[in-house]
N, C-alpha and C positions, 0 to 999 in steps of 0.2 A: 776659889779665892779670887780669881780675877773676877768672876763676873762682878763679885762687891765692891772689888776696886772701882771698878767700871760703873756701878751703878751710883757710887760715894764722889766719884770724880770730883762735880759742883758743889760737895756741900760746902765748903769752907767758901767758895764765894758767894754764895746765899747768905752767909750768916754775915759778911763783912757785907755787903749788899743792906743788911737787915739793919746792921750797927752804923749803916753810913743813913739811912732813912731816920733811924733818930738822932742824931748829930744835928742832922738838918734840919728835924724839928725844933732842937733845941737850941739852937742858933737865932732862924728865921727872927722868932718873938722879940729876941734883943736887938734886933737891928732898926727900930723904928725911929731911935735918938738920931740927931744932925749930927752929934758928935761919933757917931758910927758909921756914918756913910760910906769912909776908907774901908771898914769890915767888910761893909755890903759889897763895895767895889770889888773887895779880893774875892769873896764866894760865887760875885756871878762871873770872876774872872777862871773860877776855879772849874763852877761845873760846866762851862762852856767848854774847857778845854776838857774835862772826862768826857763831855757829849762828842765832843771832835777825834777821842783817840789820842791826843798828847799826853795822859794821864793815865797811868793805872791803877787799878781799882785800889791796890796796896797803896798808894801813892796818896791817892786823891782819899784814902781814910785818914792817912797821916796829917793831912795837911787841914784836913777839918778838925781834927783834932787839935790843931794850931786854932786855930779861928775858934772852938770853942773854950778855949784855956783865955784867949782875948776876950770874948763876952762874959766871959764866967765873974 
């Protein structure tokens, strides 16, 4: 039983991983209007800080999740 624990560890961040990749595709395309600019500002404010480590991956889904309820 452990070793499947063990071997399962990652999957729940691969699939949030996976859910955060479309998010971002589904955002990106919105962002091309002037009047979107403030969105774009927040997402490249957003992955820079997951790229840095200020954000967790829980976190940095949620918070795209915010950003795409605004493009939506």
């Amino acid at each position: 039983m452990s070793g499947i624990l063990a071997q399962t560890r990652d999957v729940q961040p691969l699939f949030v991983a996976k859910a955060i990749n479309h998010k971002l595709k589904a955002i990106k395309p919105e962002l091309n209007a002037d009047s979107r600019r403030d969105i774009a500002k927040q997402l490249d404010e957003l992955v820079a800080a997951y790229d840095t480590g200020r954000v967790s991956l829980p976190e940095y889904c949620h918070k795209l999740n915010s950003l795409l309820a605004m493009v939506a």
